[in-house]
C-alpha positions in Angstrom: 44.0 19.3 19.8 41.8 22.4 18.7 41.9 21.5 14.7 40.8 17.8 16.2 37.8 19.0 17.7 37.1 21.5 14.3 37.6 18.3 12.2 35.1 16.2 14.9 32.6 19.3 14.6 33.0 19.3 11.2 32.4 15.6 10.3 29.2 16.3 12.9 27.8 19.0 10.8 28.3 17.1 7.5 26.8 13.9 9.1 23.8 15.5 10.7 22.6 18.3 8.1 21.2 16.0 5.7 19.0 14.0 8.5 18.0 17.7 9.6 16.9 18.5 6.3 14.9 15.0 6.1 13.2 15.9 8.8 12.2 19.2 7.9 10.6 17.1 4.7 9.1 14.3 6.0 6.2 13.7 3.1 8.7 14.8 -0.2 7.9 12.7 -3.1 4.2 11.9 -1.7 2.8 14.3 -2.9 2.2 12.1 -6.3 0.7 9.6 -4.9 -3.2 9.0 -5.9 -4.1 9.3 -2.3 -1.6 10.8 -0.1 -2.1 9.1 3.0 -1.6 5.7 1.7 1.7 4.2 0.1 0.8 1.5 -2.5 2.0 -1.5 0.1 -0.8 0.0 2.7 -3.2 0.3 -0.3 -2.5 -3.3 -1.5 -2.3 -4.3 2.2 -6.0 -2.9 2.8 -7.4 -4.7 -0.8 -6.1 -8.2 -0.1 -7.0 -8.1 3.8 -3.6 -8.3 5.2 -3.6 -8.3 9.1 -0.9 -5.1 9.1 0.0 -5.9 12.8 -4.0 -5.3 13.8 -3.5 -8.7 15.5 -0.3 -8.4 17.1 -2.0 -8.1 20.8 -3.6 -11.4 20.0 -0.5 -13.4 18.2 1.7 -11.7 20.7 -0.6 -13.6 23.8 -0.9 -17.1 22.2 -3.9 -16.4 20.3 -2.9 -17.8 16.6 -4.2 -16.5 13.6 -5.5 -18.7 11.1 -3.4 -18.3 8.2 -0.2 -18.9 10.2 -2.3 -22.2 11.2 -2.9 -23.6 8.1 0.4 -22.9 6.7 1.8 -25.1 9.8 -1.6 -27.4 10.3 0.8 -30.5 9.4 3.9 -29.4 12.2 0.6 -28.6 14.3 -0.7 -31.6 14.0 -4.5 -30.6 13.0 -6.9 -33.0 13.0 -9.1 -32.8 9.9 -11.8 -31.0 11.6 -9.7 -28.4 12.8 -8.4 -27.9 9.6 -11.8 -27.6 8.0 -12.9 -25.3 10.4 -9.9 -23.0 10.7 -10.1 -22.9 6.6 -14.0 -21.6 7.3 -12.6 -19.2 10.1 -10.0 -17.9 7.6 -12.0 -17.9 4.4 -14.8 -15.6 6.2 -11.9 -13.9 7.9 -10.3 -12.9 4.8 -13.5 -12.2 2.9 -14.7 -9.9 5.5 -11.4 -8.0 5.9 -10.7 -7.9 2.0 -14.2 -5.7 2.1 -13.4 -3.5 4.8 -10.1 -2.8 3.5 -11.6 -1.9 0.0 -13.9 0.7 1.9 -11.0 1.9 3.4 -9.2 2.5 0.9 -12.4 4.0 -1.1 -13.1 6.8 1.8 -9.8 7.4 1.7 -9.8 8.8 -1.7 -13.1 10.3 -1.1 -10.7 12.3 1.7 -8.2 12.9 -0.8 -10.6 14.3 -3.5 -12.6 16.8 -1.0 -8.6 18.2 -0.2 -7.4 18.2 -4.2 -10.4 20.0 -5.1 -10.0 22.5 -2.3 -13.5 21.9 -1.0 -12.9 20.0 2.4 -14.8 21.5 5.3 -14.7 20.8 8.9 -17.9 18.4 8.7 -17.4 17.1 5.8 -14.2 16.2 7.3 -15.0 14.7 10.5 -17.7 12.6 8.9 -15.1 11.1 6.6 -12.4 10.6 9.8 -15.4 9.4 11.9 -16.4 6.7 9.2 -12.1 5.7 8.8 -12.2 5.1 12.0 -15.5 2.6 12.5 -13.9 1.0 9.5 -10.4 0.8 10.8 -11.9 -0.9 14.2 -14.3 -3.5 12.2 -11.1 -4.2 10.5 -9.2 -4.9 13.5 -11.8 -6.3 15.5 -12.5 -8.7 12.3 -8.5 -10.3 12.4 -8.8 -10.2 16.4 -12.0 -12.1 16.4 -10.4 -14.8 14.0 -7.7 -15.4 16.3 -10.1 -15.4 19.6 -11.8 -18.3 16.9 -8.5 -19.7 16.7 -7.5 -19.7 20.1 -11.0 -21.9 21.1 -10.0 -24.5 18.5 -6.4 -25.8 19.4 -5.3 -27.8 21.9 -2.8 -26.0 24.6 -0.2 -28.2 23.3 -0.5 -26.8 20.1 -1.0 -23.3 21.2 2.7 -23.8 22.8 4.0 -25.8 19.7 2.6 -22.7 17.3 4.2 -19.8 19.6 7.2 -22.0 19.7 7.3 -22.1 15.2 6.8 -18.3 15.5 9.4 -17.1 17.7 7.1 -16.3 20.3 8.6 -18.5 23.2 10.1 -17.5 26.7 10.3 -18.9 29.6 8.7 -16.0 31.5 5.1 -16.8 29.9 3.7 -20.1 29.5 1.2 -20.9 26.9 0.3 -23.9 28.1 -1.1 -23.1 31.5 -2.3 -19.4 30.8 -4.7 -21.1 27.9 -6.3 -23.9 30.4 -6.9 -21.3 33.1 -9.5 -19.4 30.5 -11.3 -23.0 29.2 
């Protein structure tokens, strides 16, 4: 019995060690990146305006983001003005968000070149934290605000139908009747 529990401990030691020593690494191999906080999917996500689950409070409470709508406006059954002015909602959307995210991405090797060159300072700093964060909430207040856009457009019925094509109904909320009790 003892040299099963060694083996058990054993197998323990061997399995665990190498997520311990993970752990005591978490940013290995980062380090070459052109700006450290950023992998190149966030940077690309920032350039081309992805929503990055800034939205999700939104999608997540039948508010429907505009994109998602035009790539279903047939199953949704948009009527041509809806589709024109979902394309307008999305177009400004995307143009709006595909700036931000380039000034995100812009201060955020501005941040990386005061800490390579060794001459970050506490204001210099904040001021550049203080600014990521103004952009990071006109970012996310730019997809939200499509989706409040969104949400005034459709019909309940298709409110219900687009939760339904995302995975997003349940018996426990219903689209339909939450939407008319805010029109």
């Amino acid at each position: 019995m003892r040299l099963l529990d060694a083996a058990a401990m054993l197998v323990l030691v061997f399995v665990s060690a190498p997520v311990a020593f993970a752990a005591d690494r978490p940013y290995a191999g980062q380090q070459t990146r052109p700006i450290k906080a950023l992998s190149d999917d966030e940077r690309a996500d920032y350039m081309e305006g992805r929503g990055m689950g800034l939205s999700k409070v939104a999608e997540l409470n039948h508010y429907p983001g505009p994109r998602h709508v035009l790539d279903e406006a047939g199953t949704l059954g948009l009527s041509a003005e809806q589709l024109a002015k979902t394309r307008s909602i999305w177009t400004a959307m995307d143009a709006k968000a595909r700036a931000l995210g380039a000034s995100i991405v812009a201060r955020e090797a501005t941040l990386e070149a005061m800490y390579a060159m060794g001459s970050a300072t506490p204001a210099d700093t904040r001021a550049a934290i203080d600014e990521l964060a103004r952009l990071q909430a006109d970012l996310r207040y730019t997809h939200l605000s499509a989706h409040l856009a969104m949400r005034s457009l459709l019909s309940a019925d298709q409110i219900a139908k687009y939760d339904e094509l995302r995975g997003y109904s349940d018996a426990a909320a219903d689209p339909v009747d939450h939407h008319r009790m805010h029109h």
